[in-house]
DRENPA-3360 file (N, C-alpha, C; in nm, 2 decimals, always signed):
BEGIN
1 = XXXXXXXX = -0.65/+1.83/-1.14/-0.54/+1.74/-1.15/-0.48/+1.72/-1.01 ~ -0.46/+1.81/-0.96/-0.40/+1.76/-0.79/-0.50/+1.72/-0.73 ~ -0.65/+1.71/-0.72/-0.74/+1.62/-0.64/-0.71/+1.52/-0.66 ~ -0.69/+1.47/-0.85/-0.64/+1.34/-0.90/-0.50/+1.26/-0.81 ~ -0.40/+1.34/-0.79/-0.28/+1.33/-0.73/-0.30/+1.27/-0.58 ~ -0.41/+1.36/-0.53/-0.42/+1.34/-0.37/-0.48/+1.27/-0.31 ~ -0.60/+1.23/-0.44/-0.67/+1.08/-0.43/-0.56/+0.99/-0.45 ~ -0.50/+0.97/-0.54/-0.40/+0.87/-0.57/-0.33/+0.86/-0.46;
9 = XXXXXXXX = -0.26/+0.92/-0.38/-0.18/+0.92/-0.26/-0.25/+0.86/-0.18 ~ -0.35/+0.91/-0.10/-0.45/+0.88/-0.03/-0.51/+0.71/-0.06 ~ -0.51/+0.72/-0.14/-0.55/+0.52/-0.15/-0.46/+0.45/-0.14 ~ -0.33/+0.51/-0.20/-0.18/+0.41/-0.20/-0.13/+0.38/-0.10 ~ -0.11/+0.53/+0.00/-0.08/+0.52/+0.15/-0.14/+0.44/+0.25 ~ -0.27/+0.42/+0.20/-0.39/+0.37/+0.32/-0.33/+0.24/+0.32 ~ -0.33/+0.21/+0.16/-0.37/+0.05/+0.11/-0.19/-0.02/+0.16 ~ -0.11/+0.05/+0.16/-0.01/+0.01/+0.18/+0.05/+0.06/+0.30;
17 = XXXXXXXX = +0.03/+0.09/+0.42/+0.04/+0.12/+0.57/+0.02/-0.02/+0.62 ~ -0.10/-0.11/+0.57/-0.13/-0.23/+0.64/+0.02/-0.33/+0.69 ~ +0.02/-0.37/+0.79/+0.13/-0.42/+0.83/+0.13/-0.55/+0.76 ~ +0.16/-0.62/+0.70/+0.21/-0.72/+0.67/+0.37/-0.77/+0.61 ~ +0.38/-0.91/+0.55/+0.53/-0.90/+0.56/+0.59/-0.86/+0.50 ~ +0.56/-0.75/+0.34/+0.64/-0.67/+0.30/+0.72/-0.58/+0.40 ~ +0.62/-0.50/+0.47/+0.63/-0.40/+0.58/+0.74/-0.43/+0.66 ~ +0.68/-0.57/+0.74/+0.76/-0.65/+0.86/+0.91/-0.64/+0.78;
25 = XXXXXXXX = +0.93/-0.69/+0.65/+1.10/-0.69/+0.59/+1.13/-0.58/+0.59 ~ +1.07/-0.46/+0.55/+1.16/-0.33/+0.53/+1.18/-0.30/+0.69 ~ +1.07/-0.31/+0.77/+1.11/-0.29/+0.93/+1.21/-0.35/+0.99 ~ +1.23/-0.43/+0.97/+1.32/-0.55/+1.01/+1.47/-0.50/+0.97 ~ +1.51/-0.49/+0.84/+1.59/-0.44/+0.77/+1.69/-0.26/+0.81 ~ +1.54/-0.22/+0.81/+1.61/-0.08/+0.89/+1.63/-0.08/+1.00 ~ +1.61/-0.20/+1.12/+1.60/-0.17/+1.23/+1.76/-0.22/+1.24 ~ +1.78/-0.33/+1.21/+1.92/-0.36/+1.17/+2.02/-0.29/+1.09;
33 = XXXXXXXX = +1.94/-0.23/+1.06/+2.10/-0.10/+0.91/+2.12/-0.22/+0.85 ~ +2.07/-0.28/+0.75/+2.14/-0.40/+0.62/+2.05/-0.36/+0.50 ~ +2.10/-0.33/+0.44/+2.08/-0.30/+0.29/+1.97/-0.22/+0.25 ~ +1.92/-0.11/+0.33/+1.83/-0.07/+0.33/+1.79/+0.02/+0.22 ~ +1.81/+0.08/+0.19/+1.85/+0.18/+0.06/+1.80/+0.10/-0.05 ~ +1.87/-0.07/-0.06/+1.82/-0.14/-0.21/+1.73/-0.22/-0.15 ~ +1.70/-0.24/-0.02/+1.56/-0.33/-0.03/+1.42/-0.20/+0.00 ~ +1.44/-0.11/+0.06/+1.34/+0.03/+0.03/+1.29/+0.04/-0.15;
41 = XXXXXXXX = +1.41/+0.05/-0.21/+1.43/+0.16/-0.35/+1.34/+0.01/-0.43 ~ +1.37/-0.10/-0.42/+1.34/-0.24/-0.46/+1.15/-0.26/-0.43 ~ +1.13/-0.20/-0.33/+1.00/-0.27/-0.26/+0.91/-0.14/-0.37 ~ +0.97/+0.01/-0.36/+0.91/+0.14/-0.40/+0.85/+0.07/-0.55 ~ +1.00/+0.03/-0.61/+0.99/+0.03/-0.77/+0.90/-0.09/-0.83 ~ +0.89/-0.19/-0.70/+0.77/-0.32/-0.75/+0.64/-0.26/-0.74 ~ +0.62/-0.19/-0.68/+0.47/-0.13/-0.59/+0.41/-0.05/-0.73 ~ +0.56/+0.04/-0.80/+0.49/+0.12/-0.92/+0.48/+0.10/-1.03;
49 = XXXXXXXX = +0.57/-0.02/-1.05/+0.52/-0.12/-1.18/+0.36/-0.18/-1.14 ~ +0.34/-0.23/-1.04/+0.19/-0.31/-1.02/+0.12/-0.16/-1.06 ~ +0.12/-0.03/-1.00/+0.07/+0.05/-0.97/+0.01/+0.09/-1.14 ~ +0.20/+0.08/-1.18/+0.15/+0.17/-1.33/+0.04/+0.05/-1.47 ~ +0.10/-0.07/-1.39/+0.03/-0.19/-1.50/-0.10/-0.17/-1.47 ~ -0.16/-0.15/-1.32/-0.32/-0.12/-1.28/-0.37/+0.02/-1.42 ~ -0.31/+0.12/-1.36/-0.36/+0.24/-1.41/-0.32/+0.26/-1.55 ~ -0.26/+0.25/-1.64/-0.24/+0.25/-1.75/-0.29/+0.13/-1.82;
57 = XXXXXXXX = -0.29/-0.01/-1.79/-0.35/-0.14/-1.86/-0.43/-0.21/-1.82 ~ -0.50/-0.23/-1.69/-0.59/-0.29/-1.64/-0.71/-0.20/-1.66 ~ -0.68/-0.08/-1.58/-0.77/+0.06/-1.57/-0.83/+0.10/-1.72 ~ -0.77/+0.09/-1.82/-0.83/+0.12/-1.97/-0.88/+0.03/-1.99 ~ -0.89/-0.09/-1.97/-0.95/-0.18/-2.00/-1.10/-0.19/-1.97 ~ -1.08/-0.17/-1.86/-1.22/-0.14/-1.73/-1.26/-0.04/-1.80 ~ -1.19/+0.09/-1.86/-1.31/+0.20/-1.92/-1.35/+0.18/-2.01 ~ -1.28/+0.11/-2.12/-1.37/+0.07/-2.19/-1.52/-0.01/-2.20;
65 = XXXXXXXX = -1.53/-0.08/-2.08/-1.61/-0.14/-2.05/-1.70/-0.11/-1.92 ~ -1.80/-0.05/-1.96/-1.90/+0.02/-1.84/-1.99/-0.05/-1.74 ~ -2.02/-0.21/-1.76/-2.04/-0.30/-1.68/-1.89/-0.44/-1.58 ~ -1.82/-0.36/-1.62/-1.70/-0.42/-1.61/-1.65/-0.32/-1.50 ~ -1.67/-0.21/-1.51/-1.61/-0.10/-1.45/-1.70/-0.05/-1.33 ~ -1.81/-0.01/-1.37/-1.96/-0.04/-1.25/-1.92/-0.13/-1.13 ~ -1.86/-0.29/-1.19/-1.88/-0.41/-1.10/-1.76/-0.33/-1.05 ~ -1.63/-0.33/-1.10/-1.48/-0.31/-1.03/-1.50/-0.22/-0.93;
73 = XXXXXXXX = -1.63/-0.11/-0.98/-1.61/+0.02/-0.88/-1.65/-0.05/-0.74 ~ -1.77/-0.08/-0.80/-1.87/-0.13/-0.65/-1.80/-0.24/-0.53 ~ -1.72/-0.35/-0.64/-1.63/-0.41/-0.56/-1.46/-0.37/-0.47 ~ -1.48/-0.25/-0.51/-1.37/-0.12/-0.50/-1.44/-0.10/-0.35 ~ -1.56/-0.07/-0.35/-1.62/+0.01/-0.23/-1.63/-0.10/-0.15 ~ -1.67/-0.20/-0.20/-1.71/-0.34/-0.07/-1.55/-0.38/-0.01 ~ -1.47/-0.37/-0.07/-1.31/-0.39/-0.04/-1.29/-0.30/+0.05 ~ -1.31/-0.12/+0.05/-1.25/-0.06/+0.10/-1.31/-0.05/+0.25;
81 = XXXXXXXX = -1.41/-0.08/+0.27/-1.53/-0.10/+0.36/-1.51/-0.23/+0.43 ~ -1.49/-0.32/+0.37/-1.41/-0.46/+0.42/-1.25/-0.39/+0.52 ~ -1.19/-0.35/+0.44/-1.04/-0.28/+0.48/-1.04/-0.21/+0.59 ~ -1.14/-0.10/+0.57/-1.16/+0.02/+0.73/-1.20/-0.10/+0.83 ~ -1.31/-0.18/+0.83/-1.39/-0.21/+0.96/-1.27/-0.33/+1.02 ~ -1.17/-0.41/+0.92/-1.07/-0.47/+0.94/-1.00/-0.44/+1.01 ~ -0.92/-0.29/+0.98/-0.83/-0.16/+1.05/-0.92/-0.14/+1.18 ~ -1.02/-0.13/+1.16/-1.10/-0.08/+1.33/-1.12/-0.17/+1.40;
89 = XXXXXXXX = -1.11/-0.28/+1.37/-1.10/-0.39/+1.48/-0.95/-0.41/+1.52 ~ -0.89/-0.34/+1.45/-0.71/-0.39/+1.50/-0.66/-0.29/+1.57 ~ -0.75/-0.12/+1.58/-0.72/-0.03/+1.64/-0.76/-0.07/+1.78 ~ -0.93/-0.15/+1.77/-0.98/-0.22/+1.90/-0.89/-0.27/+1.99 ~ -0.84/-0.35/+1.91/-0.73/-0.48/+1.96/-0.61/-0.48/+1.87 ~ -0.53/-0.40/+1.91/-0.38/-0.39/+1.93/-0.31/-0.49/+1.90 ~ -0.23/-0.54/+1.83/-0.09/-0.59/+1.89/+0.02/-0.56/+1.83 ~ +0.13/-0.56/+1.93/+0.23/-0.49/+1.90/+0.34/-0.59/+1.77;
97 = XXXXXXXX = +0.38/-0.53/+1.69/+0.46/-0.60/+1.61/+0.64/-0.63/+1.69 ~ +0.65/-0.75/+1.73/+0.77/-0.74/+1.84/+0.90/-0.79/+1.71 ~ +1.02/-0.79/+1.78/+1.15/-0.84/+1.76/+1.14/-0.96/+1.64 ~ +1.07/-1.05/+1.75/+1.04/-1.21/+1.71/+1.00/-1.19/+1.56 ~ +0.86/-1.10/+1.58/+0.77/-1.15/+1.48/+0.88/-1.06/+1.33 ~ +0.96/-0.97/+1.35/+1.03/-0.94/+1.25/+1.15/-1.02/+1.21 ~ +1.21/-1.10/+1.28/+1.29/-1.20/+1.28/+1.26/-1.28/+1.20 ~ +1.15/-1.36/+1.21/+1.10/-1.44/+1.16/+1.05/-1.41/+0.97;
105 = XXXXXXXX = +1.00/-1.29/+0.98/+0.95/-1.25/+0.87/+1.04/-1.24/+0.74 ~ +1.23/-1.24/+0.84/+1.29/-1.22/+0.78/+1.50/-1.30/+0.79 ~ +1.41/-1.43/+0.81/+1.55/-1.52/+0.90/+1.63/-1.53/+0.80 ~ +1.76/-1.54/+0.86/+1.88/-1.57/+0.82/+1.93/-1.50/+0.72 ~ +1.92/-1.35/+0.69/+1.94/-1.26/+0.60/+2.09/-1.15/+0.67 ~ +2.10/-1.20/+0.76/+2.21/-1.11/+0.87/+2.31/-1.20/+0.80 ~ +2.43/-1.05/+0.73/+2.56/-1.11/+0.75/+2.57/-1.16/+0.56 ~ +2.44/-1.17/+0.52/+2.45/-1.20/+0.35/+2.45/-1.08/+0.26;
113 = XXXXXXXX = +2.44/-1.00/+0.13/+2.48/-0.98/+0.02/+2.36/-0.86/-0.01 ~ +2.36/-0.78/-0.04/+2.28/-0.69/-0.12/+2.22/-0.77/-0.21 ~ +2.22/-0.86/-0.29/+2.14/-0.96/-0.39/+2.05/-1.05/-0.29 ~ +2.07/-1.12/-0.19/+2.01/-1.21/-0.12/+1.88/-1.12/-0.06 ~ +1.92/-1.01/+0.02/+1.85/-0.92/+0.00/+1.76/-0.80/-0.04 ~ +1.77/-0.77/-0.18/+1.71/-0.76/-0.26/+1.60/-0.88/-0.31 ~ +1.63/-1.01/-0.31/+1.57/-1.10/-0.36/+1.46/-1.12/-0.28 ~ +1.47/-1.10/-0.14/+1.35/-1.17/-0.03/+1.28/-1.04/-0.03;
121 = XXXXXXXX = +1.29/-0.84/-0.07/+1.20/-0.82/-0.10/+1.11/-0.82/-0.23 ~ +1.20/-0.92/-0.31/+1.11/-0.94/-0.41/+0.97/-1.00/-0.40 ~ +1.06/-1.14/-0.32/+0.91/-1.23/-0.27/+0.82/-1.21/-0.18 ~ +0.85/-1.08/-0.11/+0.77/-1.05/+0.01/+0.66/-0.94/-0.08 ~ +0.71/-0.91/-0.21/+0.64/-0.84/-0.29/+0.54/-0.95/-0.39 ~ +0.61/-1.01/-0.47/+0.54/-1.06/-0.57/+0.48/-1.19/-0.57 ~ +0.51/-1.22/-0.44/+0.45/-1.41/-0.40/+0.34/-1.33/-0.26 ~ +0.29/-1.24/-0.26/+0.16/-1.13/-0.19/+0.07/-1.17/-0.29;
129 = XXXXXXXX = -0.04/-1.26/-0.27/-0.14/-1.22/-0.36/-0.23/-1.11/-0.38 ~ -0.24/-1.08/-0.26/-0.27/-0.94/-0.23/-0.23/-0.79/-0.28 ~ -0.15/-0.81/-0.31/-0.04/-0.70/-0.39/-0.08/-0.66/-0.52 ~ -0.15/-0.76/-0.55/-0.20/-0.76/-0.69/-0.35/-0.72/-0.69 ~ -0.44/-0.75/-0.59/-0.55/-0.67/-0.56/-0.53/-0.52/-0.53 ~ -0.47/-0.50/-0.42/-0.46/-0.39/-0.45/-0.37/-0.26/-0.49 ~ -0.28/-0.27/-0.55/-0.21/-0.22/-0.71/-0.32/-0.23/-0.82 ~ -0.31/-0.34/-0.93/-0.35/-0.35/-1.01/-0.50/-0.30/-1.01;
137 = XXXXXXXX = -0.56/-0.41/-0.89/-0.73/-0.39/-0.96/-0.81/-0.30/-0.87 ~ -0.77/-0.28/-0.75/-0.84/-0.14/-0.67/-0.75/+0.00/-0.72 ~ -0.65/+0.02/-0.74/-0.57/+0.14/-0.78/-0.65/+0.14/-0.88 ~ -0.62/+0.04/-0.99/-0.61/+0.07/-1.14/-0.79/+0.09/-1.18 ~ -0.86/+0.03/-1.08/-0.99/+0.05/-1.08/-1.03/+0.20/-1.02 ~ -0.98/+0.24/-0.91/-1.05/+0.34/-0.92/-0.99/+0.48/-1.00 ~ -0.89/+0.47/-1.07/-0.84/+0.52/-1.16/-0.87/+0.56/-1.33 ~ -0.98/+0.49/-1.32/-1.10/+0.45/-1.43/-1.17/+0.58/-1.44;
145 = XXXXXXXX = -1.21/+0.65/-1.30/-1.32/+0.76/-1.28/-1.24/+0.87/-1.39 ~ -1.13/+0.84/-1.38/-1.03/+1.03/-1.46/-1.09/+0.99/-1.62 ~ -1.14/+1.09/-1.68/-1.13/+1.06/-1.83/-1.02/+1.12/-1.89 ~ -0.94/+1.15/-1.86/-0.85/+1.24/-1.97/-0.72/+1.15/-1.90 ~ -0.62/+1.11/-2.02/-0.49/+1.07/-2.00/-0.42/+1.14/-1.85 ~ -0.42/+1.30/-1.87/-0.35/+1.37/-1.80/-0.35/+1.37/-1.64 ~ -0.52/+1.31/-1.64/-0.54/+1.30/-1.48/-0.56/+1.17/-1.38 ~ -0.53/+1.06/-1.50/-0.46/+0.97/-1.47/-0.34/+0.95/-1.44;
153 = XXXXXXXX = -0.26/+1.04/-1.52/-0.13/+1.07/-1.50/-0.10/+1.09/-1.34 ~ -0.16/+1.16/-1.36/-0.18/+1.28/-1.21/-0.17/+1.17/-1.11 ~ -0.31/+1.08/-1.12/-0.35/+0.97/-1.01/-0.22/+0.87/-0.98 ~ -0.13/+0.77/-1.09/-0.05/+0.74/-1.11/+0.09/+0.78/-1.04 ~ +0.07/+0.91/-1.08/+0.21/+0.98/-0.99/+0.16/+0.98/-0.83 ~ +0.03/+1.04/-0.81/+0.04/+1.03/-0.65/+0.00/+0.88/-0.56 ~ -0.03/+0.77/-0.64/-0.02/+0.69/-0.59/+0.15/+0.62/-0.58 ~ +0.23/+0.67/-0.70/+0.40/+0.58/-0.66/+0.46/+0.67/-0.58;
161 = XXXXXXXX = +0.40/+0.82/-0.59/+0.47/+0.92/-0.44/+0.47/+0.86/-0.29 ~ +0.35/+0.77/-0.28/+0.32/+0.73/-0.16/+0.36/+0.59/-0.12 ~ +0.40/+0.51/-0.18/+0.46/+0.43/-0.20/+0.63/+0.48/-0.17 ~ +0.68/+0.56/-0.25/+0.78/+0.62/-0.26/+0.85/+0.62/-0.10 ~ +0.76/+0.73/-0.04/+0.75/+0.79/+0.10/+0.76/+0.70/+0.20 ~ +0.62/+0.59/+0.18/+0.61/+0.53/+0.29/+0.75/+0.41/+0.31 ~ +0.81/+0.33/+0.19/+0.91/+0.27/+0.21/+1.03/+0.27/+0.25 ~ +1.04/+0.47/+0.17/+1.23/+0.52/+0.27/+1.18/+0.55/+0.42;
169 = XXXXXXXX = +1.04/+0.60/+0.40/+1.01/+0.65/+0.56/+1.03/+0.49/+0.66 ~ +0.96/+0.41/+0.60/+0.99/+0.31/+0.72/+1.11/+0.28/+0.70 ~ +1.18/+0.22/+0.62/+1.33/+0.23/+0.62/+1.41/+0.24/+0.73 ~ +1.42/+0.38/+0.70/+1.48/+0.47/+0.75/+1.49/+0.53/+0.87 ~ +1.35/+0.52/+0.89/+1.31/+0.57/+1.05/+1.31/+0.47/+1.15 ~ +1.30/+0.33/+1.09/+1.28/+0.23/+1.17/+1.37/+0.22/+1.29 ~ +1.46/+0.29/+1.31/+1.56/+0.26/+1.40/+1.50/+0.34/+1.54 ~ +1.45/+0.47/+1.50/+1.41/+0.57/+1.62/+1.27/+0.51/+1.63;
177 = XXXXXXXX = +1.20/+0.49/+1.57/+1.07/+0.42/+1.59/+1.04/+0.30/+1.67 ~ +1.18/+0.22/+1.62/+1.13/+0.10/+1.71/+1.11/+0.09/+1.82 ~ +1.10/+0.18/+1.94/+1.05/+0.12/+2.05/+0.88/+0.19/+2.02 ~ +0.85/+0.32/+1.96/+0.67/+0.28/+1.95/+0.66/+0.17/+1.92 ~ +0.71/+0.13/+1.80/+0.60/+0.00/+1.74/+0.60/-0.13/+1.78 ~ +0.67/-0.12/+1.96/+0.68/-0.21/+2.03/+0.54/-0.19/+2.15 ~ +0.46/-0.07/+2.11/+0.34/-0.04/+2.19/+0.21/-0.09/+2.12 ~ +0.13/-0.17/+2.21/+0.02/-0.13/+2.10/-0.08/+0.02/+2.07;
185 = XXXXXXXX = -0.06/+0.09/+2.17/-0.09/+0.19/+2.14/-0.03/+0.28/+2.00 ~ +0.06/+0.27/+1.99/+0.11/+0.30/+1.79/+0.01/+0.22/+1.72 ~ +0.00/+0.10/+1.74/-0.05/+0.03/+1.59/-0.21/+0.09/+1.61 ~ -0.26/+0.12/+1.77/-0.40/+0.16/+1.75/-0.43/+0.30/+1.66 ~ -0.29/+0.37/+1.66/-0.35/+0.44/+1.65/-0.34/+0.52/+1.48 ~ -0.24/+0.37/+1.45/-0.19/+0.39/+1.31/-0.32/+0.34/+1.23 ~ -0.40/+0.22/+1.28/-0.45/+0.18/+1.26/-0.59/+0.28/+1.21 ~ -0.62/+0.32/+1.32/-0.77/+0.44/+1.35/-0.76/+0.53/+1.19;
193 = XXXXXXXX = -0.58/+0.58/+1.20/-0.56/+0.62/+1.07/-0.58/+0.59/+0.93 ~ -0.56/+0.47/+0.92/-0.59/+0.40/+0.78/-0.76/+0.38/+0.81 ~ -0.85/+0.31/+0.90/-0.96/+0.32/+0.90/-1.03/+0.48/+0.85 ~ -1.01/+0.58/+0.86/-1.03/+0.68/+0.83/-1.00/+0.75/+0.67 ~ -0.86/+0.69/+0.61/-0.88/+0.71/+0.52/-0.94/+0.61/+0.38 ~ -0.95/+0.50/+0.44/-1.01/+0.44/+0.35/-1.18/+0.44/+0.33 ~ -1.24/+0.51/+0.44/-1.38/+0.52/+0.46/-1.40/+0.69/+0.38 ~ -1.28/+0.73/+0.35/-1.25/+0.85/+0.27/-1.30/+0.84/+0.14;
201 = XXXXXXXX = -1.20/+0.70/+0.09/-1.18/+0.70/-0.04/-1.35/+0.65/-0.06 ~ -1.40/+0.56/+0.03/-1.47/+0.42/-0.01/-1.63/+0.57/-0.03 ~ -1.60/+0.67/+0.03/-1.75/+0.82/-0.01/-1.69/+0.86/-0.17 ~ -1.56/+0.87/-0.12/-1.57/+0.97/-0.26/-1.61/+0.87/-0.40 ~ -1.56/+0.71/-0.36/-1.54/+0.62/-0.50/-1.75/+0.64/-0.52 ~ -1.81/+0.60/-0.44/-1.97/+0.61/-0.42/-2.05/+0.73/-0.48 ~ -1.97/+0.82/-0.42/-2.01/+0.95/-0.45/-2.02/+0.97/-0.67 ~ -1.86/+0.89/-0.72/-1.86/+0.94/-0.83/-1.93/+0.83/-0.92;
209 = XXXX = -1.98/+0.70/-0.88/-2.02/+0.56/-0.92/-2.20/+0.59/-0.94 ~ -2.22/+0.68/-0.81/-2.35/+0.76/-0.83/-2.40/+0.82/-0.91 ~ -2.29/+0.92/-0.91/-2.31/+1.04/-0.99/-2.31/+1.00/-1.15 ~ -2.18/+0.89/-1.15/-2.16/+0.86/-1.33/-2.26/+0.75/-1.39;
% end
């Protein structure tokens, strides 16, 4: 059950480290001190609804179905392998996430309402089409491998843990941080990081698609 947990963490963290403009808002947000706390707690709680709809309702679906779940796995692996070599070209080639580009991600939010706030990380969450790949159908797909309720459970909890983490961590830290993530040396090297664990997940998913 805690390998279940630590896989689950381990895919959630990887899959959701990628910089885009969810990220860019909560960065943005903390860098500035504005509403951080409800657009963190907001971004955590959408990530584990997608998370828990994957792994409790998508994911049972897929086990029931063993050509259904074959294809999800395999396209599980082509994704995650797609994901790493994507991450290793960006550790290649650097670029730093500046001022501008967080500004933009996130205009005219200075000076407005805990609601207005909350609202833009909704859409930075649920207007992601991508959010939905990977929550629902890579989470909830590789979450398929657990047979027993309880270690899905497991998988489920350590995937919203990491989610959890990584949101108040950027948050919150964004303020001391921001001048790394004005290097591109940070993003290389954040980067190398996610390449690494998703070329983790993308053996072990292979490893059990083999085996089962």
């Amino acid at each position: 059950m805690v390998t279940a947990a630590l896989e689950g963490f381990l895919l959630s963290i990887g899959l959701i480290m990628a910089i885009g403009p969810q990220n860019a808002y909560v960065l943005r947000q903390g860098l500035r001190h504005q509403h951080v706390g409800a657009v963190s707690t907001t971004c955590f709680l959408s990530d584990a609804l997608l998370i828990a709809l994957g792994v409790l309702g998508v994911g049972q679906v897929i086990a029931d179905n063993s050509l259904l779940k074959m294809a999800l796995g395999w396209g599980g692996v082509g994704f995650l392998l797609w994901f790493a070599c994507k991450s290793a070209m960006s550790a290649i080639k650097p670029e730093a996430l500046t001022s501008e580009d967080m500004e933009k991600s996130a205009e005219g939010i200075k000076g407005r309402g805990v609601s207005v706030a909350v609202m833009h990380a909704l859409a930075f969450t649920f207007l992601n089409p991508w959010v939905y790949i990977d929550t629902m159908v890579l989470v909830g797909g590789v979450s398929v491998k657990y047979a027993t309720e309880a270690t899905r459970l497991m998988f489920l909890l350590g995937a919203c843990t990491a989610s959890g983490v990584w949101f108040y961590l950027l948050g919150y830290g964004a303020k001391k941080a921001a001048p790394m993530f004005k290097k591109p040396i940070t993003w290389r090297i954040l980067d190398s990081v996610i390449t690494v664990i998703m070329l983790l997940v993308a053996v072990m998913l292979i490893s059990t698609l083999i085996s089962g």
